[in-house]
VOBA-1610 file (N, C-alpha, C; in pm, whole numbers, padded with zeros to 5 digits, always signed):
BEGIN
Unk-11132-08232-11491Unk-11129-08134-11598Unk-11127-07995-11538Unk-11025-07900-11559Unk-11009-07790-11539Unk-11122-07688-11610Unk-11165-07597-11443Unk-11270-07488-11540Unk-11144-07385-11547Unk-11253-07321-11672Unk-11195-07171-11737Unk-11263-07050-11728Unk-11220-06982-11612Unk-11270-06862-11589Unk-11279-06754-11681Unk-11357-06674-11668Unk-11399-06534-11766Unk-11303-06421-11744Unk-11230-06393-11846Unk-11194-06241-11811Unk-11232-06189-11764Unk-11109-06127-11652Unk-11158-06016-11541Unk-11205-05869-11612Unk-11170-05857-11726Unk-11171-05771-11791Unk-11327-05694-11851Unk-11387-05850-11898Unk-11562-05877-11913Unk-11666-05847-11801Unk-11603-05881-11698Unk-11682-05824-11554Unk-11700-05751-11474Unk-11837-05706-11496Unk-11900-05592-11478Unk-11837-05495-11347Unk-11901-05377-11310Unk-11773-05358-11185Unk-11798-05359-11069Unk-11981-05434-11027Unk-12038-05460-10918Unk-11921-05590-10852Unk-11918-05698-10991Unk-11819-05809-10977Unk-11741-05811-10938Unk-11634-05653-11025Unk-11479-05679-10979Unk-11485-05629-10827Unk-11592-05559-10778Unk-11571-05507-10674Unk-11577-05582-10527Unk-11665-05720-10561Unk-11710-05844-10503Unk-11534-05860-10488Unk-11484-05877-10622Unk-11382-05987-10627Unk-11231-05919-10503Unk-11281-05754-10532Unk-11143-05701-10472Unk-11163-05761-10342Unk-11294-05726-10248Unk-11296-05797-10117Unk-11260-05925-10081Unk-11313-06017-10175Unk-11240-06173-10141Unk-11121-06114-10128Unk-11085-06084-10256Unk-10902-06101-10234Unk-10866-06024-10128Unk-10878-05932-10061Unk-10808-05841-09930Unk-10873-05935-09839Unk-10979-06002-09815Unk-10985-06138-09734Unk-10895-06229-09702Unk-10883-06259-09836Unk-10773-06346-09799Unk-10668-06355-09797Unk-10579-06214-09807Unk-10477-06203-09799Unk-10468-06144-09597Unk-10560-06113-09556Unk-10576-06106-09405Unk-10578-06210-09364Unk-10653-06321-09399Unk-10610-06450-09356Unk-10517-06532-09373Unk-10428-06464-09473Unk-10264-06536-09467Unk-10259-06638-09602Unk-10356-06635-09701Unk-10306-06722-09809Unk-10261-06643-09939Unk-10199-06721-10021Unk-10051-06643-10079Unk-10112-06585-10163Unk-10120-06473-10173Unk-10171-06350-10308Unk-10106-06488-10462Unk-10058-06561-10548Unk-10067-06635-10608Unk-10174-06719-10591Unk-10243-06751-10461Unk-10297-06851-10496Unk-10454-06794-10474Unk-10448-06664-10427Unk-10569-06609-10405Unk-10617-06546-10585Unk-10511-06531-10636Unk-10497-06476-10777Unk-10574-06589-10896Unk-10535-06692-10850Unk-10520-06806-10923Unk-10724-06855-10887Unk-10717-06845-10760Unk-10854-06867-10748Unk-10925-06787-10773Unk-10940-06649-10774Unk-11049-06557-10821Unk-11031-06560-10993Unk-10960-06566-11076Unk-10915-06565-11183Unk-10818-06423-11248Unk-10786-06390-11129Unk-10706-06209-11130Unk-10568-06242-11139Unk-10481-06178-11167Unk-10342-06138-11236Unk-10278-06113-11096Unk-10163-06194-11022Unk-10078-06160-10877Unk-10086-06045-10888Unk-10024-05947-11013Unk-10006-05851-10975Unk-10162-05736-10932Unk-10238-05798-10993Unk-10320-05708-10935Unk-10358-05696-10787Unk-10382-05853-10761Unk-10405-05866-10615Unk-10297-05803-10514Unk-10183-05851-10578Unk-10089-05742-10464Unk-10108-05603-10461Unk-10120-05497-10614Unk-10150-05378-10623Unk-10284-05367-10496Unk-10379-05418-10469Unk-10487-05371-10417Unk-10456-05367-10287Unk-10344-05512-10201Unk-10364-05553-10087Unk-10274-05439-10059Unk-10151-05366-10137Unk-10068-05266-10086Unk-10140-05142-10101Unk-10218-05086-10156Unk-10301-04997-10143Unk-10399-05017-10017Unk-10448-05137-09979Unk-10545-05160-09842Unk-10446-05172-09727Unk-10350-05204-09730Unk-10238-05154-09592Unk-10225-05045-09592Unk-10208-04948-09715Unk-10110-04843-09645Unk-10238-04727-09617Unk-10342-04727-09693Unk-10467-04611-09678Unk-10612-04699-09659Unk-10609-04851-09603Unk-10762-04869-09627Unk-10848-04916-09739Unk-10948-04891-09731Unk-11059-04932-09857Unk-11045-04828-09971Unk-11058-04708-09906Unk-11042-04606-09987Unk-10975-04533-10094Unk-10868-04596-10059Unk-10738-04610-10144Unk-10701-04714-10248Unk-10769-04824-10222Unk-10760-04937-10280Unk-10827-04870-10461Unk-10705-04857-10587Unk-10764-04807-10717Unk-10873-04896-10749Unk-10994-04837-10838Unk-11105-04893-10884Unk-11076-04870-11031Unk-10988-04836-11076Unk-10952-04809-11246Unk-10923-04956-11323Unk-10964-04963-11437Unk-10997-05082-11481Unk-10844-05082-11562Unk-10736-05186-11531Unk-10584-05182-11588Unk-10593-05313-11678Unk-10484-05302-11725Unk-10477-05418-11894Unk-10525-05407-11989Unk-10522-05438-12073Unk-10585-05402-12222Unk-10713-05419-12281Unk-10786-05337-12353Unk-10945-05356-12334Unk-10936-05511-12430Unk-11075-05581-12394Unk-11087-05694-12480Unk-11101-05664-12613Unk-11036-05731-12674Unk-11040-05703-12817Unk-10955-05573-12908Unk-10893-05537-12797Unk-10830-05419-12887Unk-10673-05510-12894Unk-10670-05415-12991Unk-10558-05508-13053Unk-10548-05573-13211Unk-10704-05622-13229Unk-10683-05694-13292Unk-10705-05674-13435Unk-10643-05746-13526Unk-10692-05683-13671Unk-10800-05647-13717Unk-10917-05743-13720Unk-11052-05733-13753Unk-11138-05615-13635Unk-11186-05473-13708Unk-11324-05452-13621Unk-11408-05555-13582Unk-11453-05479-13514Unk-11602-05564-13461Unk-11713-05593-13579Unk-11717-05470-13653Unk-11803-05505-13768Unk-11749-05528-13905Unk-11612-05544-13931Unk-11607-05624-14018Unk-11564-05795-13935Unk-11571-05840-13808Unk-11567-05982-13776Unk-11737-05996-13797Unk-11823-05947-13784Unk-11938-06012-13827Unk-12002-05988-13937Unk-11952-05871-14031Unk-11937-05934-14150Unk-11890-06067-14258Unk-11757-06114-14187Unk-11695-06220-14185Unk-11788-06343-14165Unk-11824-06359-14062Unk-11921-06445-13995Unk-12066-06457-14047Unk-12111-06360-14133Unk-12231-06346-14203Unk-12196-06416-14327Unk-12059-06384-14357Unk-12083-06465-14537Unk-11997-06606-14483Unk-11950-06646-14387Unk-11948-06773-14391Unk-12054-06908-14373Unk-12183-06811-14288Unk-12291-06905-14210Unk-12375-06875-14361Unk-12375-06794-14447Unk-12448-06800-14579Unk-12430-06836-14709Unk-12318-06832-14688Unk-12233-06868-14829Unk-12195-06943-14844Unk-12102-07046-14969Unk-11996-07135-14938Unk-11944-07038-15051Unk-11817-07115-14996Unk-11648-07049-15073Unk-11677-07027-15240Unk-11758-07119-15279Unk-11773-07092-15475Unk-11874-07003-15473Unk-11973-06976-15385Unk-12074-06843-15411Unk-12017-06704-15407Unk-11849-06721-15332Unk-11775-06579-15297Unk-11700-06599-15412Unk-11667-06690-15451Unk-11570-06670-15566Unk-11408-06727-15505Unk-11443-06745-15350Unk-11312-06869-15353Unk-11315-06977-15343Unk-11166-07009-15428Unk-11154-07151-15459Unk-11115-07216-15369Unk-11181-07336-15325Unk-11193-07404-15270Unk-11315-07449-15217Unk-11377-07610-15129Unk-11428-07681-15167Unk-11521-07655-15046Unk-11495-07611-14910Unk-11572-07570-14802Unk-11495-07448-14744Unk-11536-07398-14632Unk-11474-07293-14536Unk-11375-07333-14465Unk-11229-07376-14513Unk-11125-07402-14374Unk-11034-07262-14361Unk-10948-07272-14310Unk-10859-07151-14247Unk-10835-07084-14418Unk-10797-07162-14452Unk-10696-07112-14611Unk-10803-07021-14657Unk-10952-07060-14708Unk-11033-07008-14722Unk-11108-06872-14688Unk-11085-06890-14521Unk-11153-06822-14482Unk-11043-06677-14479Unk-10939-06663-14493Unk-10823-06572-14489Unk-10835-06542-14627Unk-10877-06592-14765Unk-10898-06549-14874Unk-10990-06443-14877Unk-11129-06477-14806Unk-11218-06448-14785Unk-11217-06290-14693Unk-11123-06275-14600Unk-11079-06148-14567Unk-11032-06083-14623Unk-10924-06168-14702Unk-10834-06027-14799Unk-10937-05971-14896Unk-11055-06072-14921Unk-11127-06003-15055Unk-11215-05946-14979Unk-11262-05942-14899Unk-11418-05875-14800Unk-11322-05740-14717Unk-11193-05721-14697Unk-11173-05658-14620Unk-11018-05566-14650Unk-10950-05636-14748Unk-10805-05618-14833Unk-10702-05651-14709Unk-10705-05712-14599Unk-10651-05715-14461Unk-10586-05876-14540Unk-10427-05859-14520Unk-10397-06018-14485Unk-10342-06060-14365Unk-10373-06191-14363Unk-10414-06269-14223Unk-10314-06422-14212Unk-10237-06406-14149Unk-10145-06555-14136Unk-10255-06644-14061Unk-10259-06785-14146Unk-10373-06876-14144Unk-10388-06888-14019Unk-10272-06870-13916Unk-10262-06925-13747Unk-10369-06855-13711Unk-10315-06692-13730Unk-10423-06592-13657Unk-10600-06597-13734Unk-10593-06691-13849Unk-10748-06711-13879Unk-10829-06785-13814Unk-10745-06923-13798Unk-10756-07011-13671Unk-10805-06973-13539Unk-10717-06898-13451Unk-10757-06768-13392Unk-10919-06702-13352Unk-10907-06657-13465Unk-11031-06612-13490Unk-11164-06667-13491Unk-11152-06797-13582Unk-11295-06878-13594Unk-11263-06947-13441Unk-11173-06980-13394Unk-11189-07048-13267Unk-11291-06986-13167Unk-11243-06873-13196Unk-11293-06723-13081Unk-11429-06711-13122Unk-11486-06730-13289Unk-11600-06691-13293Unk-11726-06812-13296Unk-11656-06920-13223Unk-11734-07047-13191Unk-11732-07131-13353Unk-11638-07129-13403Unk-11647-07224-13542Unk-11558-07359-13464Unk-11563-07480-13497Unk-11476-07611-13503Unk-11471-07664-13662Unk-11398-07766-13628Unk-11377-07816-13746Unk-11421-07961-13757Unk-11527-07955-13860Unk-11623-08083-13870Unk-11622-08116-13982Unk-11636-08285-14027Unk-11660-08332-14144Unk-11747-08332-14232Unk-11766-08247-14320Unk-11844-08184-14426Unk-11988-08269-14458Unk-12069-08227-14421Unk-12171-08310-14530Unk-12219-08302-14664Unk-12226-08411-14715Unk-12275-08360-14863Unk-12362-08309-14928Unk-12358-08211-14992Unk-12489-08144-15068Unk-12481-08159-15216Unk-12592-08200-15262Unk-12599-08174-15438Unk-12607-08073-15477Unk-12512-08032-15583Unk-12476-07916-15604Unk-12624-07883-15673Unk-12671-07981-15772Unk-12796-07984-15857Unk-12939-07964-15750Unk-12934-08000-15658Unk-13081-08009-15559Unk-13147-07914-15568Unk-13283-07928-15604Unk-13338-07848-15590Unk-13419-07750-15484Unk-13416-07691-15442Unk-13476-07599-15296Unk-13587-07610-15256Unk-13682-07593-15412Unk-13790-07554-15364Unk-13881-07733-15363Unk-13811-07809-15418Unk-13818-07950-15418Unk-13857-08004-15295Unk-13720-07930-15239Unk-13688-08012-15098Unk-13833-07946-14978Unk-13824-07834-15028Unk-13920-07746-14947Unk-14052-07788-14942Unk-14107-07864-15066Unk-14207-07899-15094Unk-14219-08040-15021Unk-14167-08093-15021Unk-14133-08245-14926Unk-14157-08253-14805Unk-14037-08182-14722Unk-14088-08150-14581Unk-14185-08104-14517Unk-14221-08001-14613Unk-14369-07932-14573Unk-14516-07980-14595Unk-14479-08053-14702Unk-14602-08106-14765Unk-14634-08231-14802Unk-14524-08291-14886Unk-14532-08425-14968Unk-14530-08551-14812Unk-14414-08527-14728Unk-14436-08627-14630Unk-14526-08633-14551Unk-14512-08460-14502Unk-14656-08496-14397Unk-14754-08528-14440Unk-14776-08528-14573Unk-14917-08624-14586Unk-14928-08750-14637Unk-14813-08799-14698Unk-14775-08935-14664Unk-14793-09034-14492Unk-14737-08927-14392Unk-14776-08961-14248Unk-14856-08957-14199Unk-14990-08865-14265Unk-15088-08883-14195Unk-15150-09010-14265Unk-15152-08989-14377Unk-15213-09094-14468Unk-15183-09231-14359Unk-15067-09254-14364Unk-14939-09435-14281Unk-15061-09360-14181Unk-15098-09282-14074Unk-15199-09280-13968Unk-15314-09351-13947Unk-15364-09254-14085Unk-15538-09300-14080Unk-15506-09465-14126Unk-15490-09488-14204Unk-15477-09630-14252Unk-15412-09710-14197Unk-15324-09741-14112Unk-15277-09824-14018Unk-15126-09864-14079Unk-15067-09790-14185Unk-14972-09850-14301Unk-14816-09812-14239Unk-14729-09895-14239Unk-14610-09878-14190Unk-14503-09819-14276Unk-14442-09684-14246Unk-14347-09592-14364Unk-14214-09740-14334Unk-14167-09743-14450Unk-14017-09748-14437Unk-13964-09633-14551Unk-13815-09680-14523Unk-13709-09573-14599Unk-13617-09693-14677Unk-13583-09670-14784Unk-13547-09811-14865Unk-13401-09710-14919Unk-13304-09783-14947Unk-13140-09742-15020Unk-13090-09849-15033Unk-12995-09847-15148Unk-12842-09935-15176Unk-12734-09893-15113Unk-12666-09948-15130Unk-12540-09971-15057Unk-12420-10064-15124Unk-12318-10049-15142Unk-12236-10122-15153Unk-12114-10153-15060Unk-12031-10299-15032Unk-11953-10316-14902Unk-11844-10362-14965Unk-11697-10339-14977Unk-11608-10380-15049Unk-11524-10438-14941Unk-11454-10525-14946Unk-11335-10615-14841Unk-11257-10551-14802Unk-11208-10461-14915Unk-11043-10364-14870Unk-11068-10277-14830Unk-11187-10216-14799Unk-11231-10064-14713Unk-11266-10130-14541Unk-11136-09989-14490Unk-11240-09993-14349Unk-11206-09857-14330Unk-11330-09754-14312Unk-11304-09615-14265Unk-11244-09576-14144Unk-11159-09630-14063Unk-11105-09581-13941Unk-10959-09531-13909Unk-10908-09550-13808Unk-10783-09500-13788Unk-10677-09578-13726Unk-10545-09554-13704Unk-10475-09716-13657Unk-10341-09630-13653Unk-10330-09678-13481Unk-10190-09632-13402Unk-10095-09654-13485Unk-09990-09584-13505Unk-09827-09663-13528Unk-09770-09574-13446Unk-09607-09588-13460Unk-09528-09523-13430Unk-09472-09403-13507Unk-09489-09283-13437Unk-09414-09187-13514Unk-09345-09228-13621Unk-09375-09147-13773Unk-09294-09191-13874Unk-09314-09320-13953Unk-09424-09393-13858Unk-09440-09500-13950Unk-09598-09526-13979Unk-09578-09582-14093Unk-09736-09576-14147Unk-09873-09690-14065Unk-09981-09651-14037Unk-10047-09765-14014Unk-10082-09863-14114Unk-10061-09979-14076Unk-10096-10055-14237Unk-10174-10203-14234Unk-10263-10186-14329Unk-10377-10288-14347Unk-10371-10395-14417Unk-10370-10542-14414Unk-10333-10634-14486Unk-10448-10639-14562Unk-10511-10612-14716Unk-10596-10616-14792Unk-10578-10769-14834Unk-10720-10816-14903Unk-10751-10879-15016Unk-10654-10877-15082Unk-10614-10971-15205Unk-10536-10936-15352Unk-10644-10928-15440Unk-10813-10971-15467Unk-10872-10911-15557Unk-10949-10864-15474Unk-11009-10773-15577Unk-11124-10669-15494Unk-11271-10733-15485Unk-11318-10755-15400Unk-11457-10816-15362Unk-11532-10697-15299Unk-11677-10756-15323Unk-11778-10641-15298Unk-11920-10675-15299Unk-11974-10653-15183Unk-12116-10722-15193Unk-12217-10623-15193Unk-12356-10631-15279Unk-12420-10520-15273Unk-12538-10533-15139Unk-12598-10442-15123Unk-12760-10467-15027Unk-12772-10381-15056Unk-12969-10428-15060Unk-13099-10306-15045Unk-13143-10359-14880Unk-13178-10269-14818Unk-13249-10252-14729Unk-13352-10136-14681Unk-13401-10174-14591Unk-13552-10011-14549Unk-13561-10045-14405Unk-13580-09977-14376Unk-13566-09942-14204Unk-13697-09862-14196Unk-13785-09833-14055Unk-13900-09791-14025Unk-13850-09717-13890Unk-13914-09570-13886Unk-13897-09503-13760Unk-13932-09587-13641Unk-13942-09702-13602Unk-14005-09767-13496Unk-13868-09878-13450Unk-13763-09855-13552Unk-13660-09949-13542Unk-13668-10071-13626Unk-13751-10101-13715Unk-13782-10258-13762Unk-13622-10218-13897Unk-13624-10328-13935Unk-13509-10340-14029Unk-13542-10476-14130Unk-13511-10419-14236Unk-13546-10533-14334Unk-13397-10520-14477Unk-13343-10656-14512Unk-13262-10674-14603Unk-13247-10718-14686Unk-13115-10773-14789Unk-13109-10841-14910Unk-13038-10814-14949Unk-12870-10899-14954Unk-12785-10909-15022Unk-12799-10942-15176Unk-12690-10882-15266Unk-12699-10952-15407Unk-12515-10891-15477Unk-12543-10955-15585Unk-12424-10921-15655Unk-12466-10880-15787Unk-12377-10775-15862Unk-12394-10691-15921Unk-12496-10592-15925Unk-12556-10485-16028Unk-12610-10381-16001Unk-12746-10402-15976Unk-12817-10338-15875Unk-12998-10313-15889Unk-13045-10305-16037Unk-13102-10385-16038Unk-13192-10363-16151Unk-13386-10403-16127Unk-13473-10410-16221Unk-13636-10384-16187Unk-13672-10539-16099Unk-13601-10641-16157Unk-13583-10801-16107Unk-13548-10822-15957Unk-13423-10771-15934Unk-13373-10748-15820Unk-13457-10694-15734Unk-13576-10580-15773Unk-13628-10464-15669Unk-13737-10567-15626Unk-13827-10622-15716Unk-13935-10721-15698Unk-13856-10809-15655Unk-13787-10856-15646Unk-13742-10971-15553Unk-13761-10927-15386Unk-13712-10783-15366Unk-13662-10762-15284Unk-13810-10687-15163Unk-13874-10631-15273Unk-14051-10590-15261Unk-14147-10705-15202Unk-14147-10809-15275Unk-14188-10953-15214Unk-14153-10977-15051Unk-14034-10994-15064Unk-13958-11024-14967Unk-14002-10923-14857Unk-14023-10783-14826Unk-14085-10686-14775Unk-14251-10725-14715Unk-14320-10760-14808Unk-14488-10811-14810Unk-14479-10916-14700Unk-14366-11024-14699Unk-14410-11150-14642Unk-14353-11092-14517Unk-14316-11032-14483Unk-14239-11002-14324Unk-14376-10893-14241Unk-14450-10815-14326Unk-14551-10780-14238Unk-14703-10809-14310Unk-14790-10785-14242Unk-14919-10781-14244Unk-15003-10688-14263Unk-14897-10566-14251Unk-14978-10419-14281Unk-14978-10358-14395Unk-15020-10277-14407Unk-15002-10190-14583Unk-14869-10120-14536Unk-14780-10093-14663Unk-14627-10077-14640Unk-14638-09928-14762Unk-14569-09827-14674Unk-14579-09692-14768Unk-14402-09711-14768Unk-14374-09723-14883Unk-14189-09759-14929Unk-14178-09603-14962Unk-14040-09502-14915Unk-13978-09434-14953Unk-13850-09453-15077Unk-13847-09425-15147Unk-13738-09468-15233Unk-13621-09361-15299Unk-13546-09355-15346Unk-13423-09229-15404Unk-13501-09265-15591Unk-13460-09188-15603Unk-13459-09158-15771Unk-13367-09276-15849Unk-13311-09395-15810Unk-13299-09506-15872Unk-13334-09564-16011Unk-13276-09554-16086Unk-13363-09571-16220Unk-13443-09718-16205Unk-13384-09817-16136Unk-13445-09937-16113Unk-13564-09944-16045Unk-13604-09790-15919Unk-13709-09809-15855Unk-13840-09767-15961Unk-13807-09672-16091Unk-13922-09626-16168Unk-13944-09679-16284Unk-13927-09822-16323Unk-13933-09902-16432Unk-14111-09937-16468Unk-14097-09954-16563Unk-14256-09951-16582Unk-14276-10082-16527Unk-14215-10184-16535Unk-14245-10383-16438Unk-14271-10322-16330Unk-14191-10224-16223Unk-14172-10231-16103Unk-14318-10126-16052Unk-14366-10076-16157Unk-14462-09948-16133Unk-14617-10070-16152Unk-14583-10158-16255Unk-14723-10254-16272Unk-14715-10314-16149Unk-14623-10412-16088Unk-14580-10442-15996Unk-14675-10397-15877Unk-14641-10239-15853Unk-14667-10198-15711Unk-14861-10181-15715Unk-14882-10161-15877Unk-15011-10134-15892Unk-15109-10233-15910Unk-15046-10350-15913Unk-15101-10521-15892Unk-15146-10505-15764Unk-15035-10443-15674Unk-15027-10497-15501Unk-15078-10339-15404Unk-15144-10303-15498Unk-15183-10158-15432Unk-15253-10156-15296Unk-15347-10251-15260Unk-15401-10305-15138Unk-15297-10312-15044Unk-15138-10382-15079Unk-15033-10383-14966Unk-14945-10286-14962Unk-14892-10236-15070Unk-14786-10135-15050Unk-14811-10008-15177Unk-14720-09914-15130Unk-14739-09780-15229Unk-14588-09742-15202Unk-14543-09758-15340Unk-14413-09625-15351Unk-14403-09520-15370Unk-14318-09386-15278Unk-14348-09287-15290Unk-14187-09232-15342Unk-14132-09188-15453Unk-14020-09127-15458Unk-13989-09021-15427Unk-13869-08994-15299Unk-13826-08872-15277Unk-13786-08740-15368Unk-13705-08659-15311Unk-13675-08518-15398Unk-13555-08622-15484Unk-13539-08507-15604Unk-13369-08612-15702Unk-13283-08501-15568Unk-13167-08591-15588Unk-13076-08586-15502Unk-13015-08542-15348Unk-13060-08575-15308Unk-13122-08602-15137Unk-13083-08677-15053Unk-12975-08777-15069Unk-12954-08880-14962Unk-12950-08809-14846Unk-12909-08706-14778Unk-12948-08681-14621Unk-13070-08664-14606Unk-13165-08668-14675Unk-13308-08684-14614Unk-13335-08789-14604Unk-13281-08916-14634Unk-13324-09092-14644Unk-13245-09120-14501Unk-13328-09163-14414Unk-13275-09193-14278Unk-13202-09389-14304Unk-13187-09394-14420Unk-13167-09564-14417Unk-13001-09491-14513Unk-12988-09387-14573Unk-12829-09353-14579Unk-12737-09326-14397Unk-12810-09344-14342Unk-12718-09352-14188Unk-12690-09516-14145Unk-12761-09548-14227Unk-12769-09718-14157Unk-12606-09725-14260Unk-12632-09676-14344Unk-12537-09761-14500Unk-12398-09710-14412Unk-12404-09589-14351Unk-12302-09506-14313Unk-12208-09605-14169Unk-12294-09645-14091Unk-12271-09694-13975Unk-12206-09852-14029Unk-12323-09897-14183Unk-12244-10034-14192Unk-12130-10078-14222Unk-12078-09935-14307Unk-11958-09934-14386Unk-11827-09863-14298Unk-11864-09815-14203Unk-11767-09775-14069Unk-11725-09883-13983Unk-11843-09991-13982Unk-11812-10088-13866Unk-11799-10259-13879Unk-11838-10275-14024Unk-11859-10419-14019Unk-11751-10476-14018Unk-11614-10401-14067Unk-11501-10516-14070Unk-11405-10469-13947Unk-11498-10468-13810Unk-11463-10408-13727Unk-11327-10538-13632Unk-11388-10715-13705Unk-11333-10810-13651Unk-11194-10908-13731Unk-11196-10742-13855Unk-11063-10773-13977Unk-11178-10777-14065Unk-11034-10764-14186Unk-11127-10769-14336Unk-11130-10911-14393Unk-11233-10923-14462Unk-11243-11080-14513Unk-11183-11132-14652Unk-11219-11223-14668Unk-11037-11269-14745Unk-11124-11317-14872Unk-11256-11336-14863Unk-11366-11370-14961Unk-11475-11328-15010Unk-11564-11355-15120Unk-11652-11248-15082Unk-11759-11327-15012Unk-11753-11514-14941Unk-11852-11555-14868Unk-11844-11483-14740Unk-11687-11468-14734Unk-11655-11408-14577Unk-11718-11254-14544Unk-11755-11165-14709Unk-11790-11046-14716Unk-11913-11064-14672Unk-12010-11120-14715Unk-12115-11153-14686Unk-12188-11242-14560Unk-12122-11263-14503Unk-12147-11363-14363Unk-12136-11181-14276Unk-11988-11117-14272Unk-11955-11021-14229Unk-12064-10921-14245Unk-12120-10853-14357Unk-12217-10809-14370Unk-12367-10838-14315Unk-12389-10951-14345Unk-12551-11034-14293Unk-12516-11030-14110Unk-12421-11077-14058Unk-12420-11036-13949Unk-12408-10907-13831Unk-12362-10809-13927Unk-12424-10678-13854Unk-12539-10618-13905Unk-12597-10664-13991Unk-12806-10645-14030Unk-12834-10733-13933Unk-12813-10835-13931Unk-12883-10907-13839Unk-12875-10844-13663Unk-12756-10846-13619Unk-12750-10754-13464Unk-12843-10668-13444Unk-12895-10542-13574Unk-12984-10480-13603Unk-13139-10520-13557Unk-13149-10625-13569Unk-13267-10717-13532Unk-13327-10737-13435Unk-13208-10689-13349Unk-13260-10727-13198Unk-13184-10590-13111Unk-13180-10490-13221Unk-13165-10329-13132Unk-13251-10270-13200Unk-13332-10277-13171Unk-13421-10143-13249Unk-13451-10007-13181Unk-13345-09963-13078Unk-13303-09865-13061Unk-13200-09799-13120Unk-13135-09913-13169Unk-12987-09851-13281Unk-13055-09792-13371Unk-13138-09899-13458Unk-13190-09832-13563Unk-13260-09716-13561Unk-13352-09686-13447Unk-13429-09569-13410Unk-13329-09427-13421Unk-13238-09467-13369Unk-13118-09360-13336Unk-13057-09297-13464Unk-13148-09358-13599Unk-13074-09338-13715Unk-13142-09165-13724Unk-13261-09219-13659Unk-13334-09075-13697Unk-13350-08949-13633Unk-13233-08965-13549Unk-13180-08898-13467Unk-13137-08761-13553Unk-13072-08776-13669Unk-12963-08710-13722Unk-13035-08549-13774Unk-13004-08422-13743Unk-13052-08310-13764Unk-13154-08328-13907Unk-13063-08402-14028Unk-13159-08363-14157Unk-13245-08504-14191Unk-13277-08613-14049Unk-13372-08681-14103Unk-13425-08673-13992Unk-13446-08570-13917Unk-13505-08572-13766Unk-13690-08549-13786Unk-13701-08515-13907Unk-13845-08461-13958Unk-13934-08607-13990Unk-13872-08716-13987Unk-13881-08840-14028Unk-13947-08918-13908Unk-13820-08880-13782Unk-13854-09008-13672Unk-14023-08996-13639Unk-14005-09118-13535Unk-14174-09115-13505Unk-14199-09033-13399Unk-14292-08905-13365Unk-14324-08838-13269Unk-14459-08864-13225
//
């Protein structure tokens, strides 16, 4: 991998002054002003300008005037309207400015100049720009438009950590509980062809689809349960039971706002079994704070990694067998909580 040197232009003039000596070095030692150019990161022509100034008068002669164009001049945007720019993109999104559109891409962000600045901008040279000002281009995460702030604020700061100390003193194991659904004809990836021609997937002819609940624990443990059709209060106690008999400890369940998780059966339920487990419901609309929406994410990226299945027994064998692999990595699973907005979660 090729490095990329710094403009000569950026460096200071103790540097360039370092740099003039290499180069009249080594052009006394006979290697080709190109390649002495090429290695310091300087322009032939400069290196020759210096080495013909050090033949014909010496050191002394050799110019110290800084030649080529200053950095950054040139360019459309000041300096302070580019970090103006850069202030309402890292604060804003595009519907709080009033443009349309759905996140910050080039199209956007050139809207966003003409209205912050009346300057128009061919999308290339916006490109350009965010390149220069350390932006890439990444796949959006989702936010509820509805979420509440001070909800969320209250959670992190308060509602879990004392849920965690609580799972402390008492010896009680957190999980994180979600649905999921796995359909036959989906696989999220990508697939070579040839220029011009499409990649293409031999689907199902009907649509099949298997559901799971599962909960995962910062420690890596993993727990499941396939079913068909929707969650409902029956389904959850099925699935709650099923939870009890796999450990021995008191179980603090995280749950989403599910209408099935707050049924009054499922609330007598937990208050029958209060000695073993306690449900705690998160903020409404939140899935990036549920570290068991990364599991759903990873299952639905990879399970029909060996083709899609032609049934829905085949959906379900396919499915039960990457929960199960799960079983015996509980570093995969650990790794769920890796992710910036459930990092407040893992176990420290």
């Amino acid at each position: 991998m090729a490095l990329s040197l710094p403009d000569a232009r950026q460096l200071s003039d103790e540097v360039l002054e370092a740099l003039r000596l290499r180069a009249l070095r080594g052009c006394e030692l006979g290697f080709k002003e190109v390649d002495i150019a090429a290695m310091l990161g300087l322009s032939q022509e400069t290196v020759s300008r210096w080495w013909t100034a050090y033949v014909t008068g010496g050191l002394d002669a050799i110019p110290r005037e800084r030649t080529g164009r200053p950095v950054g001049s040139g360019r459309t945007l000041s300096d302070k309207q580019a970090c103006h720019i850069q202030e309402r993109i890292d604060n804003h999104s595009p519907e709080q400015l009033g443009i349309p559109a759905p996140l910050w891409n080039r199209r956007a962000v050139r809207d966003l100049i003409r209205q912050e600045t009346g300057i128009v901008m061919p999308v290339r040279t916006v490109g350009e720009y965010l390149r220069r000002w350390g932006y890439t281009a990444k796949r959006p995460r989702r936010h509820a438009r509805k979420q509440d702030p001070e909800e969320v604020r209250k959670w992190l700061e308060e509602t879990y950590p004392a849920i965690a100390a609580r799972a402390r003193k008492e010896g009680a194991e957190i999980y994180w509980c979600d649905e999921t659904g796995v359909a036959a004809d989906e696989h999220p990836r990508y697939g070579y062809a040839r220029k011009g021609r499409p990649a293409t997937m031999e689907v199902p002819d009907a649509h099949i689809r298997i559901n799971q609940v599962s909960a995962i624990s910062n420690a890596g443990t993993v727990r499941f349960m396939t079913y068909k059709g929707a969650m409902n209060a029956a389904l959850f106690l099925v699935f709650l039971g099923r939870l009890l008999q796999t450990s021995t400890r008191k179980i603090f369940l995280i749950v989403d706002r599910l209408p099935a998780h707050g049924t009054a059966t499922v609330a007598n339920w937990v208050e029958a079994h209060k000695d073993r487990i306690e449900v705690f419901p998160m903020p409404s609309r939140t899935p990036e704070l549920n570290p068991d929406e990364y599991l759903n994410n990873d299952l639905k990226g990879n399970v029909h990694e060996a083709g899609l299945p032609g049934n829905r027994e085949d959906l379900r064998s396919q499915v039960q067998h990457f929960m199960r692999r799960l079983f015996s990595a509980p570093e995969h699973v650990m790794a769920y909580f890796l992710h910036p907005c459930v990092r407040y979660a893992a176990d420290t």
